[in-house]
LONU-187878 format. One record per residue: residue in three letters; x, y, z of N, C-alpha, C, O in turn. Coordinates in steps of 0.001 Angstrom, whole numbers, padded with zeros to 6 digits, always signed. Atoms other than C-alpha are relative to their C-alpha. Layout:
REM LONU-187878
AlaXYZXYZXYZXYZ;...
END
This chain:
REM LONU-187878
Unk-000117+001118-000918+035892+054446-022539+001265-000794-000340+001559-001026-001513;Unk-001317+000496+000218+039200+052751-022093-000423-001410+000431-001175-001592+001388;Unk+000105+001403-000192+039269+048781-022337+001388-000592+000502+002404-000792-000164;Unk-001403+000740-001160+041832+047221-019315+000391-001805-001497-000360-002363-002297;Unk+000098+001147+000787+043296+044091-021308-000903-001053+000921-001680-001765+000285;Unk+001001+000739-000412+041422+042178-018855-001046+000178-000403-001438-000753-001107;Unk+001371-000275+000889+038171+043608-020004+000495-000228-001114+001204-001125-000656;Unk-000460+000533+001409+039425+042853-023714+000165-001149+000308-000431-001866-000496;Unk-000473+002029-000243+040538+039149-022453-001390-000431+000038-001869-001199-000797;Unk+001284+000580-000387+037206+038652-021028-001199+000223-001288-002250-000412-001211;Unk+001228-000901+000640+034950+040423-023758+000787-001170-001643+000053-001559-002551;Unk-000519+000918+000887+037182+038150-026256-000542-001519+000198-001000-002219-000705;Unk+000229+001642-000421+036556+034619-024267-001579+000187-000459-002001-000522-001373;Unk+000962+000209+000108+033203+035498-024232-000967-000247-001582-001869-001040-001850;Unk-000043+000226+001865+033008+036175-028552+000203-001734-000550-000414-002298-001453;Unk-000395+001163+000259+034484+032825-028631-000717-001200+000887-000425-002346+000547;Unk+000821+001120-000959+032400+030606-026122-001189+000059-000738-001732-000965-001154;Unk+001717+000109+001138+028811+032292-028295+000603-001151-000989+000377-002356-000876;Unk-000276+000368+000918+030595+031464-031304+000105-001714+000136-000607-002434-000564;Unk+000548+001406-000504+031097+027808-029707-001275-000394-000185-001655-001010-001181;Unk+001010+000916+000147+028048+026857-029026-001539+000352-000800-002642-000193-000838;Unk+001072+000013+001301+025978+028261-031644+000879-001032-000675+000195-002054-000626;Unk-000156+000604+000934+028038+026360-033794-000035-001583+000508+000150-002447-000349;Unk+000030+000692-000904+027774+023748-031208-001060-000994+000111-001106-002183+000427;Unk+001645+000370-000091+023850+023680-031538-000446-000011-001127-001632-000285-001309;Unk+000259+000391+001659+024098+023614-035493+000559-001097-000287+000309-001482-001429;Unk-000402+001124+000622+026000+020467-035548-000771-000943-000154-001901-000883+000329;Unk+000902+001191+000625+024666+017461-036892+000081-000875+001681-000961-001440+002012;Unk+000037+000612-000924+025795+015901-033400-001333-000488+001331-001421+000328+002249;Unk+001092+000381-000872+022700+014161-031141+000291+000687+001347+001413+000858+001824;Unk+000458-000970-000962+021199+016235-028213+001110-000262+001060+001733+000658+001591;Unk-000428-000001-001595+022927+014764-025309+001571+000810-000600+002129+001692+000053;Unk-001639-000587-000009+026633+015663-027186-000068+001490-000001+000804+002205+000492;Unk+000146-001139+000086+025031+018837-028018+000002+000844+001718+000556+001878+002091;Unk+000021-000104-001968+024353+019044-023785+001440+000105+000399+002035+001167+000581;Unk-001026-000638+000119+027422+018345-023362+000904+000643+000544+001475+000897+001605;Unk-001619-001108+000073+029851+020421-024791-000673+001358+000070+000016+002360-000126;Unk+000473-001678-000296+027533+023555-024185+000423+000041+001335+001093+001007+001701;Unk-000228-000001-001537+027856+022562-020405+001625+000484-000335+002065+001516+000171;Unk-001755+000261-000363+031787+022222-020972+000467+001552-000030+001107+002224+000779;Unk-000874-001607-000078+032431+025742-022445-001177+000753+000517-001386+001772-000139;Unk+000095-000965-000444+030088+027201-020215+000599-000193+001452+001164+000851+001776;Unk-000594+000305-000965+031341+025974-017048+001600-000156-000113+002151-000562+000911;Unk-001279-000204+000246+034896+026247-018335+000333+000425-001305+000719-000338-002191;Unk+000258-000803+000938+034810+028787-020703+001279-000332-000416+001358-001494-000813;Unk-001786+000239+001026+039272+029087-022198-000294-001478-000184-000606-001951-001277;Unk-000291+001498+000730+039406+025235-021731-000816-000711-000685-000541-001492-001596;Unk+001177+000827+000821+036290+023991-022755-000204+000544-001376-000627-000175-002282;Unk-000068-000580+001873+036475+026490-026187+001055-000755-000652+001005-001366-001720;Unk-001635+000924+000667+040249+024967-026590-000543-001894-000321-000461-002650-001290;Unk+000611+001218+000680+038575+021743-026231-001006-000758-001029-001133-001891-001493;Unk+001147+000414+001108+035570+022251-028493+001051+000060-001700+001036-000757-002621;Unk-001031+000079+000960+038418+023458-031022+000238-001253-000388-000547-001513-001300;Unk-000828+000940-000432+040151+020394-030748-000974-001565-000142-000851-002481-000956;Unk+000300+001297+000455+037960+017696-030254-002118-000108-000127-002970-000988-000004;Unk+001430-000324-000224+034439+019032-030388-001605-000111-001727-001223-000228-002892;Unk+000471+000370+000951+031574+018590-032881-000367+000822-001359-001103+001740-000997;Unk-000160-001103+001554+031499+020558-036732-001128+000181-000474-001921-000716-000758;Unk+001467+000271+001426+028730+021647-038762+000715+000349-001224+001818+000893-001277;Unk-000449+000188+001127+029211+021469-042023+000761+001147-001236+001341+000956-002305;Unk-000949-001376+000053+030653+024909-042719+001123-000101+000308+001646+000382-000696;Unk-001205+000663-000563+033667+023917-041298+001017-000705-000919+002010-001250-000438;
END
């Protein structure tokens, strides 16, 4: 099976949006922030990951 870089782009965003908001739903941050920024990167998956990056909430692994 051959992977188009689009399929690789997409199959990438998507690695990185889980990875979001599990770590998203382990933060120490209260429910509604946890609401949210799950809404954000799922309804705008690139920007809303760039934004959880950026200004979004940590668990302590981090």
């Amino acid at each position: 099976m051959i992977l188009h870089h689009h399929s690789l782009w997409g199959l990438l965003v998507l690695i990185g949006d889980v990875w979001a908001i599990v770590n998203i739903l382990q933060s120490g941050a209260d429910r509604a922030k946890k609401v949210i920024w799950t809404v954000v990167v799922i309804v705008l998956p690139v920007l809303g990951f760039i934004l959880w990056l950026i200004f979004g909430p940590r668990t302590g692994r981090r």
